[in-house]
C-alpha positions as CSV (number, residue, x, y, z in Angstrom):
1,X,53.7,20.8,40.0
2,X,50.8,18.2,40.8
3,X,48.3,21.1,41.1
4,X,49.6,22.1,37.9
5,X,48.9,18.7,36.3
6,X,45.8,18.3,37.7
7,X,44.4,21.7,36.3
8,X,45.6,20.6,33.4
9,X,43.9,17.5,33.1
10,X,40.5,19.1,34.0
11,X,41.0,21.8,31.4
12,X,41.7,19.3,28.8
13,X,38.4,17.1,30.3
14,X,36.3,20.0,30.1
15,X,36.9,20.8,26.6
16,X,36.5,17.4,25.6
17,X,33.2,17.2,27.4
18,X,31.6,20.5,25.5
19,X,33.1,19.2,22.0
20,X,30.9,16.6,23.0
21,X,27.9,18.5,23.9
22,X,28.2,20.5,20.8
23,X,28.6,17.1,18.3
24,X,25.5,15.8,20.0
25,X,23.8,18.9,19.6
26,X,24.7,19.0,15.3
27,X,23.7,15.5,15.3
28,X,20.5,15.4,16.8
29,X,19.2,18.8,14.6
30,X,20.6,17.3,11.5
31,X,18.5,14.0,11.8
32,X,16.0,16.0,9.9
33,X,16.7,18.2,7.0
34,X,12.8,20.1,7.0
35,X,14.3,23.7,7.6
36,X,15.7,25.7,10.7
37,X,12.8,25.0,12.5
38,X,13.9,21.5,13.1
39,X,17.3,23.3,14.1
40,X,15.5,25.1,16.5
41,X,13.7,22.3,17.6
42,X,16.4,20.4,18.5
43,X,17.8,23.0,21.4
44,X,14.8,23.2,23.1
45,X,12.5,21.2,24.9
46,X,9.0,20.3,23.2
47,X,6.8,23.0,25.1
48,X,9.6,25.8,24.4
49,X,9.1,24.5,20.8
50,X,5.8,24.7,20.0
51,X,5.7,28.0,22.6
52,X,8.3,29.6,21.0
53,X,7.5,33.5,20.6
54,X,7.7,34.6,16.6
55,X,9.1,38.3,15.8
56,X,6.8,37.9,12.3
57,X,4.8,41.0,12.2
58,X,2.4,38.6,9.6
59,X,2.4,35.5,12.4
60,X,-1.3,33.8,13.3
61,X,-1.4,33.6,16.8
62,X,-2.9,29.8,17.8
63,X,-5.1,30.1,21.5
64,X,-5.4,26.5,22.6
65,X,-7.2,25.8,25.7
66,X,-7.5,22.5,27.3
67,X,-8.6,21.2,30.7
68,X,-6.2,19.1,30.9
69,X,-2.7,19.2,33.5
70,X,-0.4,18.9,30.8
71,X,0.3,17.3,27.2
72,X,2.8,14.1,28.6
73,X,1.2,11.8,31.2
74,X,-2.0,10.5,28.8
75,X,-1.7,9.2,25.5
76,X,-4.2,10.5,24.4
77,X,-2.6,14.5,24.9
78,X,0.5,13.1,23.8
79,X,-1.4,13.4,20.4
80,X,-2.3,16.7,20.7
81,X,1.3,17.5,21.4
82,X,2.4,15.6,18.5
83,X,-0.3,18.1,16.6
84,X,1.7,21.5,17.7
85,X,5.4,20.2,17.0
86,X,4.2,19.4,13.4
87,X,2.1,22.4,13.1
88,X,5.2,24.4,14.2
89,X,7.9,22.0,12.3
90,X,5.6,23.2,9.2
91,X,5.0,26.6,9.7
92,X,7.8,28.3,12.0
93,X,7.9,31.6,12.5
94,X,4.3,31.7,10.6
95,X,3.0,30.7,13.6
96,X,2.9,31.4,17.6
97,X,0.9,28.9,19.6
98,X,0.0,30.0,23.2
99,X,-1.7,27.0,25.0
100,X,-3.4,27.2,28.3
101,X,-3.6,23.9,30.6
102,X,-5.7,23.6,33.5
103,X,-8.9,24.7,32.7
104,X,-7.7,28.3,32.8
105,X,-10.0,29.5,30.0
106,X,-13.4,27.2,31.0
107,X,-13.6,23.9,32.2
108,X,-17.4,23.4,31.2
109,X,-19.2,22.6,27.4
110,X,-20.2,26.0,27.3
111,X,-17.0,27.8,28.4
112,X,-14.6,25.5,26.0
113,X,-16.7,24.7,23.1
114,X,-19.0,28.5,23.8
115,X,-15.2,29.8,23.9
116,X,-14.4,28.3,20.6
117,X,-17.7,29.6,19.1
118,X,-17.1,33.6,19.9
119,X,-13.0,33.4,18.9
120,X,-12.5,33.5,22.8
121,X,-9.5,31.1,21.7
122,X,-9.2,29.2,18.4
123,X,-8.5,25.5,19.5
124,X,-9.3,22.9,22.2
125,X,-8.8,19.3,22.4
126,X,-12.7,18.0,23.6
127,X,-14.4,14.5,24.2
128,X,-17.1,13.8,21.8
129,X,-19.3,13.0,24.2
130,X,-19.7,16.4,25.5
131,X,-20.6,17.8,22.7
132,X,-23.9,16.4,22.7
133,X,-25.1,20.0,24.6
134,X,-24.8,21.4,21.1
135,X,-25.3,18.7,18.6
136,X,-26.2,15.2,18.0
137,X,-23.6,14.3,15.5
138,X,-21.6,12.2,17.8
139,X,-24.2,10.3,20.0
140,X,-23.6,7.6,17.9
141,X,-20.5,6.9,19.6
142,X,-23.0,6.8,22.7
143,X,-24.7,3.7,21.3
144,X,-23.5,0.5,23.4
145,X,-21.8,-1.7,20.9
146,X,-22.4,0.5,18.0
147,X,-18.2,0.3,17.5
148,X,-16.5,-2.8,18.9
149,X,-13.1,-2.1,18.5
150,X,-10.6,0.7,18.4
151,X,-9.2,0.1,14.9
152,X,-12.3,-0.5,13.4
153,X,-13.7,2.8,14.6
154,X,-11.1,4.7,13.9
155,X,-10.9,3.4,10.4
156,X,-14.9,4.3,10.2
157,X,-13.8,7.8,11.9
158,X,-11.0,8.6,9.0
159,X,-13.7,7.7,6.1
160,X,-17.3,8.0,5.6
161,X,-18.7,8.3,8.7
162,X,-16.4,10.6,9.8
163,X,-17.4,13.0,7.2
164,X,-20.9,12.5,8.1
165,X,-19.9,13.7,11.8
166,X,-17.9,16.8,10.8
167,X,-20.3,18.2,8.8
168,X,-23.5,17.6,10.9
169,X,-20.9,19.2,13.9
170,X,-20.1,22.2,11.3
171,X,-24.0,22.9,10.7
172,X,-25.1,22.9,13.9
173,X,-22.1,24.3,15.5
174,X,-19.8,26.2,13.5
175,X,-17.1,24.7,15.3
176,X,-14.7,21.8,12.9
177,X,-13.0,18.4,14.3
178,X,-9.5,18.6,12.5
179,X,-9.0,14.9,13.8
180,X,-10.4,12.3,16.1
181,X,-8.2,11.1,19.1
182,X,-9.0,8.1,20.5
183,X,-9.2,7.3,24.4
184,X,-9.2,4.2,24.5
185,X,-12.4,1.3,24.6
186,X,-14.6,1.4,28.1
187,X,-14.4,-1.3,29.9
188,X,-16.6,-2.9,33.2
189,X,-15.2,-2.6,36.5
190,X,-17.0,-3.5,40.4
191,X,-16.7,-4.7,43.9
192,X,-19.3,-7.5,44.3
193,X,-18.5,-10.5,41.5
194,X,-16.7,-11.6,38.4
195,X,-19.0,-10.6,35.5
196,X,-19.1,-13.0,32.7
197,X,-22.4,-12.9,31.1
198,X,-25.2,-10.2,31.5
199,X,-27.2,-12.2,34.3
200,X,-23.4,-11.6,36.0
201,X,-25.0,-7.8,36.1
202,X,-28.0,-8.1,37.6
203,X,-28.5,-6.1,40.8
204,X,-25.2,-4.5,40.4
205,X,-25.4,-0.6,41.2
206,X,-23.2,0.7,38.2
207,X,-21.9,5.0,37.5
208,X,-22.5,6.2,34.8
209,X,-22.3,9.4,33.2
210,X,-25.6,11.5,32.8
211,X,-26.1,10.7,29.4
212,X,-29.3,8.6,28.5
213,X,-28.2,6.8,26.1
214,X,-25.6,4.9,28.4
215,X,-28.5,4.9,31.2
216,X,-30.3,2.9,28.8
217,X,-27.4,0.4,28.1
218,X,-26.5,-0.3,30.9
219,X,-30.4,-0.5,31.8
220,X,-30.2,-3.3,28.8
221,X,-28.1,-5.2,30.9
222,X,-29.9,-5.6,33.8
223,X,-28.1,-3.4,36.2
224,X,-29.4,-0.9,37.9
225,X,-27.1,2.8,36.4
226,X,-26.7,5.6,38.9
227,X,-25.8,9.3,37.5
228,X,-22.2,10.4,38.9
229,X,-20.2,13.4,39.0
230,X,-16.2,12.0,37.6
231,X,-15.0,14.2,40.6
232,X,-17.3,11.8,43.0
233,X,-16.3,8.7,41.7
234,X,-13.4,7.2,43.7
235,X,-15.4,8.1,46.8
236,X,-18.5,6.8,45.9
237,X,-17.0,3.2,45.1
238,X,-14.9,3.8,48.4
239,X,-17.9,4.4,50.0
240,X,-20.5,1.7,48.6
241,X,-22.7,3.7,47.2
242,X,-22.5,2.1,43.7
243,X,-21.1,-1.1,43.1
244,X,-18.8,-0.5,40.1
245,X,-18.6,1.8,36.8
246,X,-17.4,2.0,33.5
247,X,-14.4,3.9,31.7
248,X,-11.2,3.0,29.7
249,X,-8.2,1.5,31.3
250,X,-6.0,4.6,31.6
251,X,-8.8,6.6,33.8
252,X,-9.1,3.0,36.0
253,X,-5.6,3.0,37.1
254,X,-4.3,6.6,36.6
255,X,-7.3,7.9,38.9
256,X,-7.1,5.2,41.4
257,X,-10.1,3.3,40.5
258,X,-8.8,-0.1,40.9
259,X,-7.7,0.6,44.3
260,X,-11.7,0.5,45.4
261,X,-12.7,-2.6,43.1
262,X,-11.8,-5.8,42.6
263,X,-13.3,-7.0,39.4
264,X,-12.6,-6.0,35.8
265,X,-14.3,-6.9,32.6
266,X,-13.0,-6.3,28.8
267,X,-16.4,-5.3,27.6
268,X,-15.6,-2.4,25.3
269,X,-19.1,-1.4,25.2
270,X,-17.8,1.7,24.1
271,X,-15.4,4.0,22.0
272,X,-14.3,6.8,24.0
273,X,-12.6,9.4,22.0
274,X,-11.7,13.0,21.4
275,X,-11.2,15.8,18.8
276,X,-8.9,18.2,18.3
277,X,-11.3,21.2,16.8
278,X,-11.2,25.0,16.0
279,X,-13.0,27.5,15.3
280,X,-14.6,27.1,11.6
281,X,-14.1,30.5,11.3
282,X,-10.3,30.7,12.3
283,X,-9.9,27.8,9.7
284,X,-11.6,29.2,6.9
285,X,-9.3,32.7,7.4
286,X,-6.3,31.0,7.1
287,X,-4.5,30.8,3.8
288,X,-4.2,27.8,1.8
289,X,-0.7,27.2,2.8
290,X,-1.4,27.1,6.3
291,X,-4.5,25.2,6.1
292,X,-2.5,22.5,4.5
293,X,0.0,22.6,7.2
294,X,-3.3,22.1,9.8
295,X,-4.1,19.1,7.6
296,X,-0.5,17.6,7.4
297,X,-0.2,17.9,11.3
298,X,-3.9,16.5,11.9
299,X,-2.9,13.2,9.8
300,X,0.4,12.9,11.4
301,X,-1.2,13.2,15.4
302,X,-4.1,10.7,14.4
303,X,-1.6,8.1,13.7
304,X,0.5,8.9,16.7
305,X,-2.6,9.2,19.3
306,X,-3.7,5.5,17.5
307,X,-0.8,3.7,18.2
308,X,0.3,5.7,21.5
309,X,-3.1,4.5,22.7
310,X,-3.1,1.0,22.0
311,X,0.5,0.3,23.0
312,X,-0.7,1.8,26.4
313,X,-3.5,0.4,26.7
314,X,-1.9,-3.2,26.6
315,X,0.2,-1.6,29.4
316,X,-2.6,-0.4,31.4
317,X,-4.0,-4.1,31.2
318,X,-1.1,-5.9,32.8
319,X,-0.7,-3.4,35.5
320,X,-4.3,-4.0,36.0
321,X,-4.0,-7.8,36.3
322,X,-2.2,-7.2,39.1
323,X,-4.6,-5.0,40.9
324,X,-7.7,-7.1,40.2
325,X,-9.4,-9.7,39.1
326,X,-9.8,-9.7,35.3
327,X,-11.9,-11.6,32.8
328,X,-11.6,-11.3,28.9
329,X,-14.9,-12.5,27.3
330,X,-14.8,-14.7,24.3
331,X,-16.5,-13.8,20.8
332,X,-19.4,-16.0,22.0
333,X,-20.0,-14.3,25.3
334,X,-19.1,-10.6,24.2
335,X,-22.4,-11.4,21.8
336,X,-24.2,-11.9,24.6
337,X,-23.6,-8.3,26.1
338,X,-24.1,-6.7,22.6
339,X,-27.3,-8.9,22.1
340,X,-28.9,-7.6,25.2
341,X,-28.2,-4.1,24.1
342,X,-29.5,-4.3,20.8
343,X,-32.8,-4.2,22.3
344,X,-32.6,-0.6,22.9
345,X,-31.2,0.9,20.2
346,X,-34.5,1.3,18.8
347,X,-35.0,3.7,21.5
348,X,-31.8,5.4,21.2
349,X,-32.4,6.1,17.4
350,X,-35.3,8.3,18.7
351,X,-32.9,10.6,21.0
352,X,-30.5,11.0,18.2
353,X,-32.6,11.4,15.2
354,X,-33.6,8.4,13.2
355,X,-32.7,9.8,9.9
356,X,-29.2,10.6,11.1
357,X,-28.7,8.2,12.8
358,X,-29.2,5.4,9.9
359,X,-27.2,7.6,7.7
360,X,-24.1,6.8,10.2
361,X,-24.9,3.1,10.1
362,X,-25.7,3.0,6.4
363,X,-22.3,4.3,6.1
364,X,-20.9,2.6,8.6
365,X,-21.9,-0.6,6.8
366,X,-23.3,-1.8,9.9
């Protein structure tokens, strides 16, 4: 008779449970009334989502190759994935997006962006800064102190100048930015001293990437900038052989760098950002309806990567301030970096093109 009761009670506990399961379920898909993709949506996770295989013998099938490990542990991917769930919300079964993480399709400039070029895939997420093997419309981004702040460059990037970019990256590569993702603002970090003021970075051996325009910065500011592989980095500060480097917060603590340097500056000498870009030719074969949807989602993962950027980035800084020593510069002294790097600008106007290059500060209203 207790056995009985008992099996009872767990039959009558189970059923409760899944009625449960099931009301959550309804709930959660109708929070949003934008179709059955939604539906969908809300019984799977986000990468069998925007993965989802499609049965429509019309579909466009998406390639997106990214070097990358995977779309949650950076902001800044976070974005991208926010691009595909509204690309697929839109779309549904209009659409199949295969992605492939890793660097399994190229992990160099001319095997992602080369790739995008000969319809190898369609889309990549890239850093600007890399593109400058192909063109020069975003070595303004390059320029020390060009763009202060995150908001203000990314209000530069959704206007005028970032027209001015896009088409100068369409004529010389045939390849368009549907959005810019940012990374974040760079910022100063190294093993020897607190820097405060640019005589603070005198003598200081300093990485930097092999790009000439940050060599001259960072020559601007006294130091002396040494040419370093990303994948040498954390041994090369381990080791001594530079003093410190530059990059934004997230790559300081996620790849260890504040474990081998004691000092950290809020310079933001620099904007780092990104792009999500396709194939011109892929965009311009779509129809209409679908190049809307490629709109809608690039305006909707813009705002998220903004704001999933700066809310981490304030993150970043307090777990950083308990790693190292940091000093925040005031208006005054900040000035005094971007003074100093003024003086070679002149000479960085040359490397990208003087005519272009005042076009982007014209409209910049700089």
């Amino acid at each position: 008779m207790k056995q009985g009761r008992i099996l009872v009670l767990f039959v009558v506990l189970t059923v409760l449970a899944l009625g449960s399961c099931v009301k959550a379920k309804v709930e959660t898909a109708s929070e949003d009334t934008s179709g059955k993709a939604v539906e969908a949506k809300a019984e799977l996770t986000l990468t069998e989502f925007i993965t989802e295989k499609s049965d429509n013998p019309d579909k466009i099938v998406l390639r997106y190759a990214s070097t990358s490990r995977n779309l949650e542990d950076h902001p800044y991917m976070r974005g991208f994935a926010k691009f595909m769930e509204v690309l697929k919300t839109e779309l549904g079964d209009k659409i199949e997006i295969q992605y492939y993480l890793g660097g399994t399709l190229g992990t160099s400039t001319d095997a992602i962006l080369g790739g995008l070029q000969n319809r190898s895939f369609e889309m990549t997420d890239w850093p600007l800064g890399s593109f400058a093997e192909l063109t020069h419309a975003f070595q303004p981004f390059d320029v020390p102190y060009l763009f202060t702040s995150m908001d203000s460059a990314m209000d530069l990037l959704n206007g005028k100048v970032g027209e001015i970019m896009t088409d100068k990256c369409l004529e010389d590569t045939n390849i368009r930015p549907l959005y810019y993702a940012p990374i974040g603002m760079r910022q100063l970090t190294n093993s020897k001293r607190p820097v405060k003021t640019p005589d603070d970075m005198k003598g200081l051996k300093i990485r930097v990437q092999n790009n000439p325009l940050h060599i001259a910065g960072m020559k601007a500011l006294g130091c002396s900038p040494t040419p370093i592989a990303f994948g040498e980095l954390f041994t090369s500060l381990q080791q001594k052989v530079v003093d410190g480097q530059e990059n934004p917060l997230s790559t300081i603590y996620d790849y260890k760098i504040a474990e081998v340097q004691d000092y950290l500056t809020i310079t933001n000498h620099l904007f780092a950002v990104g792009t999500m870009a396709v194939s011109e030719d892929f965009y311009k074969s779509l129809p209409a309806d679908v190049r809307a949807a490629f709109d809608k989602a690039s305006a909707a993962a813009s705002a998220y990567t903004l704001n999933e950027v700066k809310n981490a980035e304030a993150e970043y800084l307090e777990k950083l301030k308990a790693i190292l020593d940091v000093y925040e510069p005031t208006q005054d002294e900040l000035k005094a970096f971007q003074d100093k790097v003024k003086s070679a600008w002149p000479e960085m106007q040359k490397t990208i093109g003087v005519e272009y290059f005042n076009s982007v500060i014209k409209a910049a209203g700089l």
